[in-house]
C-alpha positions in Angstrom: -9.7 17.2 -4.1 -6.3 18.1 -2.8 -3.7 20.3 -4.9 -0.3 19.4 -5.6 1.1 21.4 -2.7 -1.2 19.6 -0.3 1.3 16.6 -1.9 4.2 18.8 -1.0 3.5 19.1 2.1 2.5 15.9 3.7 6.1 14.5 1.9 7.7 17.7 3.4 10.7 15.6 3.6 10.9 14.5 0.3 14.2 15.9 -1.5 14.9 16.0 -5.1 17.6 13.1 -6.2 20.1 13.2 -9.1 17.8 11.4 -12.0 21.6 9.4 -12.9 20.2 7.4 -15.8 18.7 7.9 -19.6 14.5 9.0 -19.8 14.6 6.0 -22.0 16.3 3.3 -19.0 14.1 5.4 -16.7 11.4 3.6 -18.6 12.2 0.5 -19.3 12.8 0.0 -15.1 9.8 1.4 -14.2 8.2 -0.9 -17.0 9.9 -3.9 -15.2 7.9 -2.7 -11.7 5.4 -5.8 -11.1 1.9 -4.7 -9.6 1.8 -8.2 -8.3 3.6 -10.6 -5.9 6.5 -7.9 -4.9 8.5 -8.7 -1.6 6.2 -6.4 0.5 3.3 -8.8 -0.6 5.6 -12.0 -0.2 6.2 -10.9 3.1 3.0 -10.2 4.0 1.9 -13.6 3.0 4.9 -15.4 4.7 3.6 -13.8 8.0 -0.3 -14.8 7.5 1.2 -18.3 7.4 3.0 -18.0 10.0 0.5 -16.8 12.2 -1.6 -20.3 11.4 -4.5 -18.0 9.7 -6.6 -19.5 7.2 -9.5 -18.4 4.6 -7.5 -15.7 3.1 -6.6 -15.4 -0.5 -4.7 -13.1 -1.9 -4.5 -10.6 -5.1 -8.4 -10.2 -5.0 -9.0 -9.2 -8.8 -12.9 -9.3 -8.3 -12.5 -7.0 -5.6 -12.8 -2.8 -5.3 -9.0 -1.8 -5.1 -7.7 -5.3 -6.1 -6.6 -5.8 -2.2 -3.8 -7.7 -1.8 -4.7 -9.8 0.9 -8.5 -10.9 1.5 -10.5 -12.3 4.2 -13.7 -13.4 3.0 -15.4 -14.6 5.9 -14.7 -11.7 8.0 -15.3 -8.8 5.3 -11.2 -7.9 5.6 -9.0 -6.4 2.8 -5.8 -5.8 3.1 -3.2 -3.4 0.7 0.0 -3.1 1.1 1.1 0.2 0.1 4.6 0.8 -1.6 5.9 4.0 0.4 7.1 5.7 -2.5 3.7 5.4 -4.8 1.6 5.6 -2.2 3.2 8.9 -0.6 4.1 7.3 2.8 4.3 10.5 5.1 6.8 8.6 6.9 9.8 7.9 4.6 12.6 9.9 3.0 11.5 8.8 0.2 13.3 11.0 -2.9 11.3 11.8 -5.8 13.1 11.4 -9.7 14.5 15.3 -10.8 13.3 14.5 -14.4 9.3 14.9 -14.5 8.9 16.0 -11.4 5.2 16.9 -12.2 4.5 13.2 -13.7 5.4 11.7 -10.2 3.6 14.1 -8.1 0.8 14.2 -9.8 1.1 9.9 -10.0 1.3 9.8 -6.1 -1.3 12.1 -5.3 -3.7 10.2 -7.8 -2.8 7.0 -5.5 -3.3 8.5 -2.7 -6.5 9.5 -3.7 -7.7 6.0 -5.5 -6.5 4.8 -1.9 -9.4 7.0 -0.1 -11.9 6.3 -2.9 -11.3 2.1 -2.8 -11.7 2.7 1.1 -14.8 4.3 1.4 -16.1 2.1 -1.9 -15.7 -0.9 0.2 -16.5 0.3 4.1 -20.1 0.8 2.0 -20.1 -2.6 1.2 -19.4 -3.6 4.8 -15.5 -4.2 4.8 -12.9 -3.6 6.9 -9.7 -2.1 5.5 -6.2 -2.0 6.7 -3.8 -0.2 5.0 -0.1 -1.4 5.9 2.8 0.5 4.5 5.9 -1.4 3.1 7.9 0.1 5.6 5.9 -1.8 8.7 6.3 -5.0 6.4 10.0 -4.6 6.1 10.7 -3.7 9.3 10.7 -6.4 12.2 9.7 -4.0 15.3 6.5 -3.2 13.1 5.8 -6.0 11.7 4.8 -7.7 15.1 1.7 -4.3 15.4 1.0 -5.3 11.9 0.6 -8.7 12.8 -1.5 -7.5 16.2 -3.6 -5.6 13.9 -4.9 -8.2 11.7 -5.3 -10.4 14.6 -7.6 -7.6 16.6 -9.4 -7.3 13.2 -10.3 -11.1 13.0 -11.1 -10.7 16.5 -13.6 -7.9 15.8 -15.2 -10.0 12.9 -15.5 -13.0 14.6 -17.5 -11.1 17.9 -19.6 -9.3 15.4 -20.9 -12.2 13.6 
């Protein structure tokens, strides 16, 4: 298992930001965070339609991880992962002054859920692609994202 400053480091460029608001409005908007459905995820889907792909369903509550986006027939789960709770290595992300322990230890445990759900389900004979919210939002990335799924369903169907 990795320590805290193994966190640190990989977010290297993560900077302390000004917590401007009350512990107790600190909670009640991170109560208001949905798990489901955010604009990552509605993006995501938006594209999968777009590209004409079918026999995907999405928000797999049955499934290891709860993928976001699944492809049955070719053993392919997809997650979108929030760069800020996931610990994108990528972003500026900033994390809250107040309980600055809380969050890093938070992140670090989804980082690590994030490994465990992936090997859990390469056992069972899935392919998993992880795409970061920051490929979703942004349109140069979003057409390798869209590459990648396609090269994926290409794989599954010449294995089959």
């Amino acid at each position: 298992m990795f320590s805290i400053h193994w966190l640190k480091r990989i977010c290297s460029r993560w900077d302390v930001m000004a917590d401007n608001i009350s512990p107790e409005d600190r909670h009640k908007t991170m109560k208001a965070v949905k798990g489901r459905c955010t604009k990552p995820e509605r993006c995501l889907f938006s594209m999968l339609a777009g590209m004409r792909l079918k026999n995907w369903r999405k928000n797999a509550d049955d499934m290891v991880g709860k993928p976001d986006v699944v492809f049955s027939q070719e053993h392919i789960a997809i997650f979108i992962d929030g760069c800020f709770w996931h610990g994108c290595p990528h972003c500026d992300r900033k994390l809250p002054q107040t309980n600055r322990e809380y969050w890093e230890r938070k992140i670090h445990r989804n980082i690590e859920l994030a490994k465990q759900y992936n090997r859990k389900l390469k056992k069972a004979g899935w392919k998993v692609l992880r795409i970061w919210e920051h490929e979703i939002r942004n349109p140069a990335e979003r057409k390798r994202v869209r590459e990648k799924i396609r090269q994926a369903i290409k794989q599954a169907a010449e294995n089959q």
